[in-house]
Backbone as CSV, one residue per row, in Angstrom:
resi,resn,N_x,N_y,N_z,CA_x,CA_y,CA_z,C_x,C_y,C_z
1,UNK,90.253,111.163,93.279,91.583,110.566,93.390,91.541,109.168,92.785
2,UNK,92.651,108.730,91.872,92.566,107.542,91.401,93.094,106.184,92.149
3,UNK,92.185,105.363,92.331,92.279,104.530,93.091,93.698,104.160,93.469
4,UNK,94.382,103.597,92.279,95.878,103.726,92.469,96.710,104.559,93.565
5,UNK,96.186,106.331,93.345,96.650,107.070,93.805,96.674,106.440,95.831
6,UNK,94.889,106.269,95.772,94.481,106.611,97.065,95.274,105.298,98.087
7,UNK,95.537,103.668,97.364,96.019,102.581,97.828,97.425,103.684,98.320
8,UNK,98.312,103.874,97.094,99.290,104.522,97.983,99.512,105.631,99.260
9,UNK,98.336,106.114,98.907,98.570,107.789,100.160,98.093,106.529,101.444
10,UNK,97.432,105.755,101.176,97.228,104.823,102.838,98.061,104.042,103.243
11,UNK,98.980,103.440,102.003,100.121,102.353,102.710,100.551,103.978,103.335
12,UNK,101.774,104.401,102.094,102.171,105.355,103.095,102.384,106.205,104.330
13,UNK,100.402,106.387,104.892,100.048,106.676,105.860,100.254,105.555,106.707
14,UNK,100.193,104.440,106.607,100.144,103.269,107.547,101.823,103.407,107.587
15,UNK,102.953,103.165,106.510,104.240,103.403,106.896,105.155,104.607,108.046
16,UNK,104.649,105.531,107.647,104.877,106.610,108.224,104.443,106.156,109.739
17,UNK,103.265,105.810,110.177,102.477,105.655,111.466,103.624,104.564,112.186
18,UNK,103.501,103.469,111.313,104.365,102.152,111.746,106.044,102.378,112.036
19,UNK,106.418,103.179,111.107,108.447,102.909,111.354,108.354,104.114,111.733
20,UNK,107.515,105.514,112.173,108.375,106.938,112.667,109.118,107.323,111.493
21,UNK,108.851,107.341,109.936,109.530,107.918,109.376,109.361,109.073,108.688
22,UNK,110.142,109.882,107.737,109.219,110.999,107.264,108.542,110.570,106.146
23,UNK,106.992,110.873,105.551,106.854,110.741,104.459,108.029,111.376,103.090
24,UNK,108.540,111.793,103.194,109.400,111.844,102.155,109.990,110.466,101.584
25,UNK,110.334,109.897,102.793,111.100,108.659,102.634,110.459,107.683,102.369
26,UNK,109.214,107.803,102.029,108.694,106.948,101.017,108.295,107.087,99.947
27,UNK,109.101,105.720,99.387,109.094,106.275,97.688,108.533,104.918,97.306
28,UNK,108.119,104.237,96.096,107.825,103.226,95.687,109.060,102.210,95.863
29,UNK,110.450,102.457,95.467,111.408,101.933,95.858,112.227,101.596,96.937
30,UNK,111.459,102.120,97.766,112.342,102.508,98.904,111.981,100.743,100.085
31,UNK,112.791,100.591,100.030,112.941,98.775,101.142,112.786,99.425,102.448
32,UNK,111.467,98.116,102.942,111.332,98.276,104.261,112.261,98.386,104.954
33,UNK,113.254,97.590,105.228,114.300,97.236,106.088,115.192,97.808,105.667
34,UNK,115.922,97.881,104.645,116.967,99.028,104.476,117.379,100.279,104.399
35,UNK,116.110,100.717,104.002,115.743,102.316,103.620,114.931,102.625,105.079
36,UNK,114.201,102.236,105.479,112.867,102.289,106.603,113.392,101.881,107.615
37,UNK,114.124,100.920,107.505,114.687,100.685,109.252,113.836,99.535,109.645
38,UNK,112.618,99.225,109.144,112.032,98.086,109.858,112.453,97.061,110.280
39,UNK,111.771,96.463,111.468,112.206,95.349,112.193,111.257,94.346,112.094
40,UNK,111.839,93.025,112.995,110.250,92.180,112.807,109.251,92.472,113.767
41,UNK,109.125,93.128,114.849,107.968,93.838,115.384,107.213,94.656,114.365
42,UNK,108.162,95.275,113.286,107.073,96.756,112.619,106.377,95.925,111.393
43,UNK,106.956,94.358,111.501,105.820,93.890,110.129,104.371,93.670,111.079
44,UNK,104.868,93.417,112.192,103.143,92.979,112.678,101.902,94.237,112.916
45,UNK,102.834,95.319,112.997,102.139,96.299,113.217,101.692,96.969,111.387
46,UNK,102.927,96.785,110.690,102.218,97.164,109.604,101.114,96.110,108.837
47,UNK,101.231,94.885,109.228,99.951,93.958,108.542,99.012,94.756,109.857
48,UNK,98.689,94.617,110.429,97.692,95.018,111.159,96.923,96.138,111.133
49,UNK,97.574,97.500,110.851,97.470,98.628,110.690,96.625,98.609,108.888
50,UNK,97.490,97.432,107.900,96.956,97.558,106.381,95.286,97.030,106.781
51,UNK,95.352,96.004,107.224,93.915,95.601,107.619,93.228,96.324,107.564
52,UNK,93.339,97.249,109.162,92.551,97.874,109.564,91.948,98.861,108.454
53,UNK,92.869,99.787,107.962,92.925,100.624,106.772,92.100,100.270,105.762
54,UNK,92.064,99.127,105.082,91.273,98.615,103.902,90.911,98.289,104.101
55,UNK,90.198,97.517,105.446,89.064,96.256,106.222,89.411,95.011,105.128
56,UNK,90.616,94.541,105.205,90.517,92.889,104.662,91.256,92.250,105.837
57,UNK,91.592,91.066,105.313,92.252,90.365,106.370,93.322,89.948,105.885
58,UNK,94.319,89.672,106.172,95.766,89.946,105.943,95.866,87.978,106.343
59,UNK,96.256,86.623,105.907,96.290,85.707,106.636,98.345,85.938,107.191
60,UNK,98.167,85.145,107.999,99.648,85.200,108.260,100.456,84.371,107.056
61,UNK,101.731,85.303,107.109,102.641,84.833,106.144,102.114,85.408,104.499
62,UNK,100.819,85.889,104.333,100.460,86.157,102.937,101.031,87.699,102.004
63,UNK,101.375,88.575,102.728,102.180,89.429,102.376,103.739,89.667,102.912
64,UNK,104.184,88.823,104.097,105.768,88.824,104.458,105.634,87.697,104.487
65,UNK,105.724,86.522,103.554,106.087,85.044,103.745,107.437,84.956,105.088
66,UNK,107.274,84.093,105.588,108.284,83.398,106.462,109.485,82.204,105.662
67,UNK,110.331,82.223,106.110,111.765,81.695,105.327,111.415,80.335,104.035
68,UNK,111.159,81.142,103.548,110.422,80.129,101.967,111.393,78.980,101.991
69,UNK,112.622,78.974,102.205,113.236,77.931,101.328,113.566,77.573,102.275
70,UNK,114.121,77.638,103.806,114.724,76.745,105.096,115.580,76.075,104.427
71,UNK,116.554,76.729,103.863,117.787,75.872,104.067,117.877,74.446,102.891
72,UNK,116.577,74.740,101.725,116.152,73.375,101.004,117.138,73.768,99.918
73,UNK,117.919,72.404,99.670,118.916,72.769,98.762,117.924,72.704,97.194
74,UNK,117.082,72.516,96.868,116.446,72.588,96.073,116.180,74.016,95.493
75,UNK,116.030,74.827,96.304,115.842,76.237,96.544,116.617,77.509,96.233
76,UNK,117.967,76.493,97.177,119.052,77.331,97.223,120.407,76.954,97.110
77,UNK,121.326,77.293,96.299,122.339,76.428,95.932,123.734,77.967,96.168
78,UNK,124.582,77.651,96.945,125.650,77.908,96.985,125.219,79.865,96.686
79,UNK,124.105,79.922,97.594,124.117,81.467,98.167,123.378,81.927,97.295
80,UNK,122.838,81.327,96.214,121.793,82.007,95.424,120.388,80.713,95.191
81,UNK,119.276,81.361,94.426,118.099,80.987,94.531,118.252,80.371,93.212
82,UNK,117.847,79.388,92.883,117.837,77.989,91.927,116.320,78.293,91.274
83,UNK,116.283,77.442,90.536,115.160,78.070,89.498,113.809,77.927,89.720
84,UNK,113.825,76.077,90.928,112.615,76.057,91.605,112.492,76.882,92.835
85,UNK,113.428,77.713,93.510,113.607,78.578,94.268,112.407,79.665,93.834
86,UNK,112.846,80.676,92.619,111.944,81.010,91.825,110.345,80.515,91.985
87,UNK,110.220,79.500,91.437,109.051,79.172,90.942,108.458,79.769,92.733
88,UNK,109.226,78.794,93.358,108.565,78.417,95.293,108.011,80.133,95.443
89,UNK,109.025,81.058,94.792,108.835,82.477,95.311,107.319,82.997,94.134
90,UNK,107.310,82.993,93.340,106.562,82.847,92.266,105.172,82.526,93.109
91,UNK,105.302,81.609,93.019,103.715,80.635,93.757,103.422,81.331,95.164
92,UNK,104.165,81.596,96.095,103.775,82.148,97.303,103.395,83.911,97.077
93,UNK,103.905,84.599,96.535,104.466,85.874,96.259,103.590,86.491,95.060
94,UNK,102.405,85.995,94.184,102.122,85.991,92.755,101.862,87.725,92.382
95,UNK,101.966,88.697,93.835,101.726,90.014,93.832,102.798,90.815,93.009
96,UNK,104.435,89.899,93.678,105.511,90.335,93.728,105.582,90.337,92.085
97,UNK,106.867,92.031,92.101,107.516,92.011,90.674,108.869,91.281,91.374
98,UNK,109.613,90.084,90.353,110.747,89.251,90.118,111.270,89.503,89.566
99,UNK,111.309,90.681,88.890,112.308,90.655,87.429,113.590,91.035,87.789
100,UNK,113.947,91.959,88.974,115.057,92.886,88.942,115.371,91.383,89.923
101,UNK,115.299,90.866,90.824,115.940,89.995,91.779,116.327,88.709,90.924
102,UNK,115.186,88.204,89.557,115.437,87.471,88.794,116.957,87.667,88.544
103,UNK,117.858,89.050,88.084,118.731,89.035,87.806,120.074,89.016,88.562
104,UNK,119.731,88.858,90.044,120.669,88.986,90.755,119.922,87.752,92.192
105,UNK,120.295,86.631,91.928,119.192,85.662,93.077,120.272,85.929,94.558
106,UNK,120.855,86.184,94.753,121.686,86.273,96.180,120.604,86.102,96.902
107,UNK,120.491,85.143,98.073,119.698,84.601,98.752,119.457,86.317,99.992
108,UNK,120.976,86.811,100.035,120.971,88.022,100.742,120.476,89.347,100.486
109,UNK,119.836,89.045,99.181,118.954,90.026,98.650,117.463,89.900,98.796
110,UNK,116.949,89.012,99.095,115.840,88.702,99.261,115.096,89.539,100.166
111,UNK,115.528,90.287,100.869,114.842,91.327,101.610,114.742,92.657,101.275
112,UNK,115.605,93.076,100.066,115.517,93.709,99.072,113.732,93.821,98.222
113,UNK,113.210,92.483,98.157,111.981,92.806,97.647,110.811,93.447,97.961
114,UNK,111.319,93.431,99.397,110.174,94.183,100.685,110.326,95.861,100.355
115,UNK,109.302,96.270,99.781,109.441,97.556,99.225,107.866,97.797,99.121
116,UNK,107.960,99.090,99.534,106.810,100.414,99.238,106.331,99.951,98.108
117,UNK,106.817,100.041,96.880,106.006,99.304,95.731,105.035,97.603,96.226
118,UNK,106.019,96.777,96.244,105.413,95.421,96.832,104.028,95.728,98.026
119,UNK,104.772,96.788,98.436,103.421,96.399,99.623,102.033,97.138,98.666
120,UNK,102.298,98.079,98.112,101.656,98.931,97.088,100.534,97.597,96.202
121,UNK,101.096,97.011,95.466,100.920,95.999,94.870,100.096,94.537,95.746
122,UNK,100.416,94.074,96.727,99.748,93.438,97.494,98.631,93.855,97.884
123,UNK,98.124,95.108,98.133,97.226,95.676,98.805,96.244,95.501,97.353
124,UNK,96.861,96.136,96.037,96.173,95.920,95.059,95.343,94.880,94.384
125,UNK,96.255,93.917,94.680,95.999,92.730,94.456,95.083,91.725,95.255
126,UNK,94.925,92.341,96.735,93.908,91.621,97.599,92.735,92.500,97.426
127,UNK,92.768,93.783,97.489,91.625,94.210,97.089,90.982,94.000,96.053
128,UNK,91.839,93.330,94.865,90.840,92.770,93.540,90.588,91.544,93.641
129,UNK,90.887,90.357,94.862,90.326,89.376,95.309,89.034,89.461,95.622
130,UNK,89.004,90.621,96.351,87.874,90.962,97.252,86.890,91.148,96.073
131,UNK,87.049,91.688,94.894,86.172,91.888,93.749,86.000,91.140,93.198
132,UNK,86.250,89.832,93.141,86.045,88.332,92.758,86.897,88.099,91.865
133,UNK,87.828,88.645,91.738,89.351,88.135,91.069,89.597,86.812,91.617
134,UNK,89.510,86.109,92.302,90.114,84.904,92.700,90.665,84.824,94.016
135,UNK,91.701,83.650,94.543,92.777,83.601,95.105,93.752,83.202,94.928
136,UNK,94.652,83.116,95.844,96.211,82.715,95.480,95.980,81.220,96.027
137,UNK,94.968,80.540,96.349,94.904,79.286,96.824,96.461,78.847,97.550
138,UNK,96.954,79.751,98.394,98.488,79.390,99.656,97.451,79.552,100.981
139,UNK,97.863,78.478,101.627,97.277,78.324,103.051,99.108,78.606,103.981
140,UNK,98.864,79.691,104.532,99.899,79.478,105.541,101.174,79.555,105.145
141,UNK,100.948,80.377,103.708,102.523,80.908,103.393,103.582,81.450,104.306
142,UNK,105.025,80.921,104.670,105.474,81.654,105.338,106.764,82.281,105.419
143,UNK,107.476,83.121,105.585,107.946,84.237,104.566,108.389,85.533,105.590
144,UNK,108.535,85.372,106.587,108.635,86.627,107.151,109.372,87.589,107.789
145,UNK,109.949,88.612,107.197,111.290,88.950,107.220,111.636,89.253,108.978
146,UNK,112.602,88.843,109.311,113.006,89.607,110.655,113.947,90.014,110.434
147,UNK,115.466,89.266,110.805,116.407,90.546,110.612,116.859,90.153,109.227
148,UNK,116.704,89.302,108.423,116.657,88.881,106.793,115.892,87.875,106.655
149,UNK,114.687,88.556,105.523,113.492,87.617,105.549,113.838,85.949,104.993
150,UNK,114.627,85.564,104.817,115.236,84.376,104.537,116.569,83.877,105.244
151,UNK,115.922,83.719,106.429,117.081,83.380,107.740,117.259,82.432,107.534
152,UNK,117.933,81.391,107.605,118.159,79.499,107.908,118.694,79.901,109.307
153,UNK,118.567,79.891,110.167,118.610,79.741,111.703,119.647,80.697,111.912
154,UNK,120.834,81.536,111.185,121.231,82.803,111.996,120.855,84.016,111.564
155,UNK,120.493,84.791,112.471,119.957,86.232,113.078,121.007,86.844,113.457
C-alpha cells in the first residue's frame, strides 16, 4: 500500500472512530464541521486519537490553530482576511492548501479549511518532520475551531 494511500485509510479510521460517521462520508473534501458534524470536543479526541495512530506528538494548536487573528484589524478588515491575515495563516498553517480560500477570504469561511484533505496533509507533513525535513519553528500556534474556528468572542 502506498504510503499516501495508508496516511489516509488511518485518518479516516481515526474520523470515522471520532465523529460516528460512515466511512463513505469521507472524502478528501469533505469539512470537519460542516460535512462531519464536528464539535470542539471531537478536535481533542481527533488530535489524540492521530497521535496515538502515527506515534508523534501533535503540540497544541499545531494542526487546529486557535483564533489566529482575535479580532486584529491587521488581519481582518470588514469580514474578510487582509493580506497579512494570509501571510499570519501561511506561517502558522505551512501544511494548509490556500488557494481556493485565497479566493474567497470571508473570515466565515475559515472553517471551511478544516477538511479530510488538510488533516490528510498535516499528518504528511509531520511525518516528514519526523524524517528530518525540518520544522515549522511555531511554538503554541493557536487556531482552534469550536463552533467557528475564528471566533472573536461570539459562539
Amino acid at each position: 500500500m502506498a504510503a499516501s494511500q495508508e496516511v489516509y485509510g488511518k485518518v479516516a479510521t481515526v474520523l470515522v472512530d471520532s465523529l460516528n460517521v460512515n466511512e463513505e462520508e469521507i472524502t478528501p473534501t469533505a469539512t470537519l464541521q460542516g460535512d462531519l458534524g464536528a464539535e470542539s470536543i471531537d478536535f481533542l479526541d481527533i488530535v489524540f486519537r492521530l497521535e496515538r495512530e502515527f506515534d508523534i506528538k501533535i503540540p497544541r494548536g499545531e494542526l487546529f490553530p486557535e483564533s489566529v487573528f482575535q479580532g486584529d484589524p491587521d488581519f481582518v478588515q470588514e469580514g474578510k482576511v487582509t493580506d497579512q491575515g494570509m501571510d499570519e495563516l501561511r506561517s502558522r498553517m505551512p501544511f494548509a492548501d490556500l488557494n481556493t480560500f485565497e479566493e474567497d477570504r470571508r473570515l466565515s469561511a475559515v472553517s471551511d479549511l478544516f477538511t479530510v484533505g488538510l488533516v490528510i496533509r498535516y499528518i504528511t507533513w509531520k511525518l516528514g518532520q519526523g524524517a528530518g525535513n525540518g520544522t515549522n519553528g511555531q511554538a503554541g500556534v493557536v487556531f482552534t475551531p469550536v463552533s467557528s474556528p475564528v471566533s472573536q468572542g461570539s459562539a
